[in-house]
VMD Tcl script that draws the C-alpha trace (Angstrom):
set ca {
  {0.00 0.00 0.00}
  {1.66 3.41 -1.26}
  {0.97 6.43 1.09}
  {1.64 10.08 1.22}
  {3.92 11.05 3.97}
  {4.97 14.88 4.42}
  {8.97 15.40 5.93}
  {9.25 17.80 8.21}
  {11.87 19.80 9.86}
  {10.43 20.22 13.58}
  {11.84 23.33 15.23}
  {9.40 22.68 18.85}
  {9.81 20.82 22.39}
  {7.91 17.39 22.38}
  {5.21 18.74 25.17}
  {4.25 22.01 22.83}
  {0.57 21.55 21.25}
  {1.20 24.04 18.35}
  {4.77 23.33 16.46}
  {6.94 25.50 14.58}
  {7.50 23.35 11.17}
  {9.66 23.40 8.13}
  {7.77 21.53 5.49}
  {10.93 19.79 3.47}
  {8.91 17.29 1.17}
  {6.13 15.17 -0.11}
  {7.22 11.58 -0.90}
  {5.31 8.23 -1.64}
  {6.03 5.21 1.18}
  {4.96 1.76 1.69}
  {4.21 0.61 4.79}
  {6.44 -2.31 6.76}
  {3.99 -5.76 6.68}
  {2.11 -5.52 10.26}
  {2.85 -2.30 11.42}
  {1.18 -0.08 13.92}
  {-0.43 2.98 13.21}
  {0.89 4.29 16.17}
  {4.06 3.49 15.62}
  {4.45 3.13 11.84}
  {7.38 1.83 10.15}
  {7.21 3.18 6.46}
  {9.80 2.62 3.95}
  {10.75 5.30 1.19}
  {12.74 5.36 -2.08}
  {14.78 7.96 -3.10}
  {17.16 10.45 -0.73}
  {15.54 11.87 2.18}
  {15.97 15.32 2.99}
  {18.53 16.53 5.59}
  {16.86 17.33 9.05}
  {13.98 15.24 8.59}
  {12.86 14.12 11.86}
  {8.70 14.73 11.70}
  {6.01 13.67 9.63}
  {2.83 13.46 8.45}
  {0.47 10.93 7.02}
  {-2.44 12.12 5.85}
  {-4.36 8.42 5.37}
  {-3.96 8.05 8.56}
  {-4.22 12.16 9.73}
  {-1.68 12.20 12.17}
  {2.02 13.62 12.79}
  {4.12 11.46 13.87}
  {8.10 12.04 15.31}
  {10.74 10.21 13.75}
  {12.53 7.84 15.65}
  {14.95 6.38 13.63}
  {15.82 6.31 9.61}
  {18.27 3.06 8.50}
  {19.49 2.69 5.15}
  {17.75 -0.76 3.77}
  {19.69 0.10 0.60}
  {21.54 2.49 -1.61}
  {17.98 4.38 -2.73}
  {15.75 2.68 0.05}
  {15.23 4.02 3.25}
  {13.19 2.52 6.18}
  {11.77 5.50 8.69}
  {10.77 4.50 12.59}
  {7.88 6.77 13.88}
  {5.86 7.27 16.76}
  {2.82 9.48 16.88}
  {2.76 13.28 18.18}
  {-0.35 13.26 19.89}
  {-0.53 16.41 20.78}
  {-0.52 17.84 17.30}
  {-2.74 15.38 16.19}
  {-5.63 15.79 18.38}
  {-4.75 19.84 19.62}
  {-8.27 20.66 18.22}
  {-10.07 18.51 20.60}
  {-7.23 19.20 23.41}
  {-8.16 23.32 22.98}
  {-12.32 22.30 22.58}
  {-11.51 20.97 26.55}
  {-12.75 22.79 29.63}
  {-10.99 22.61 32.85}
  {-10.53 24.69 35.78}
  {-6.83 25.30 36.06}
  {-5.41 24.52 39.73}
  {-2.57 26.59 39.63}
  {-0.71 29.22 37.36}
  {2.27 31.38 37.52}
  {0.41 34.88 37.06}
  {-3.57 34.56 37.63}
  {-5.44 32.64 40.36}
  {-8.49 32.03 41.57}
  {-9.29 32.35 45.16}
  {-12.60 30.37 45.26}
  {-10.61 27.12 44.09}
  {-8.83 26.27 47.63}
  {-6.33 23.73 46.10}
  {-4.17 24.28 49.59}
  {-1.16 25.84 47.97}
  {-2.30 29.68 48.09}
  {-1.85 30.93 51.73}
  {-4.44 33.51 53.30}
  {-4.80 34.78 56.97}
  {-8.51 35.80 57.88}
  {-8.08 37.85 61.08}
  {-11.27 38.91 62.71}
  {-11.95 42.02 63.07}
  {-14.13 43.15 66.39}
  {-16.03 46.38 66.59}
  {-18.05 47.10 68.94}
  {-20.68 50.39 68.83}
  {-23.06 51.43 71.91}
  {-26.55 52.65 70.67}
  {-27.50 55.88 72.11}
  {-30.65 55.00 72.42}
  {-30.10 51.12 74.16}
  {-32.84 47.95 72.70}
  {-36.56 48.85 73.68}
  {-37.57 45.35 73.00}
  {-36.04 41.91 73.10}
  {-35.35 41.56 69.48}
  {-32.45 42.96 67.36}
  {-30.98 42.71 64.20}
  {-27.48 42.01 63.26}
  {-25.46 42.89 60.06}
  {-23.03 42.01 59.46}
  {-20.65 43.52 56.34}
  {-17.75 43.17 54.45}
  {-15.86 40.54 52.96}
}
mol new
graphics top color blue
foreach p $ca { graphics top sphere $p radius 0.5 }
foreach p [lrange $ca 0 end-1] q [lrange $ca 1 end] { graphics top cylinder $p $q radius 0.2 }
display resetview
């Protein structure tokens, strides 16, 4: 089975959803007998590109890292790949909700994830009516935060 596979020059960390790509070229590959989609093993004829070391397969729409690339012959080349998961699925990844438990800058102080300290020290005042209770019921407010 021939497939489309994009080289790539990948310029990112592993853990970043969004990577910064050099798109070297678009070659034709035949996948190894009984390999994984996840971790494909596709090999390509022809000379590869310098720097290659991501991927792309659109049958199976997913970018993959490259592992390892041995030399099967003088024009045939057999890539190792595992799958960049984080590229592949970032739309559903950013289509997530979550509350965040902690960040560097912003915070929010109805979460109480026990890492943010606070100190609630009462404060007492006390105000004499000038004119006493008449009856034996009162209100209390109570105000502030």
């Amino acid at each position: 089975m021939s497939i489309s596979i994009t080289l790539m020059r990948n310029y990112s960390d592993i853990n970043v959803l969004d990577k910064n790509t050099e798109n070297l070229s678009t070659v034709s590959g035949t996948l190894k007998n009984k390999t994984s989609v996840l971790n494909p093993v596709i090999q390509i004829q022809g000379a590869l590109p310098t720097g290659c070391n991501y991927m792309y397969i659109a049958d199976f729409g997913r970018y993959y890292f490259v592992d390892d690339i041995s030399s099967v012959s003088n024009t045939i080349f057999e890539i190792s790949a595992h799958v960049d998961v984080l590229t592949t699925y970032a739309a559903q990844i950013r289509s997530c909700r979550g509350i965040i438990a902690r960040q560097q800058n912003n915070w929010n102080l109805y979460v109480d994830d026990g890492a943010f300290k606070t100190y609630q020290n009462e404060i007492i005042l006390v105000q004499t009516f000038s004119t006493g209770f008449n009856s034996d019921e009162f209100v209390l407010a109570v105000a502030g935060s």
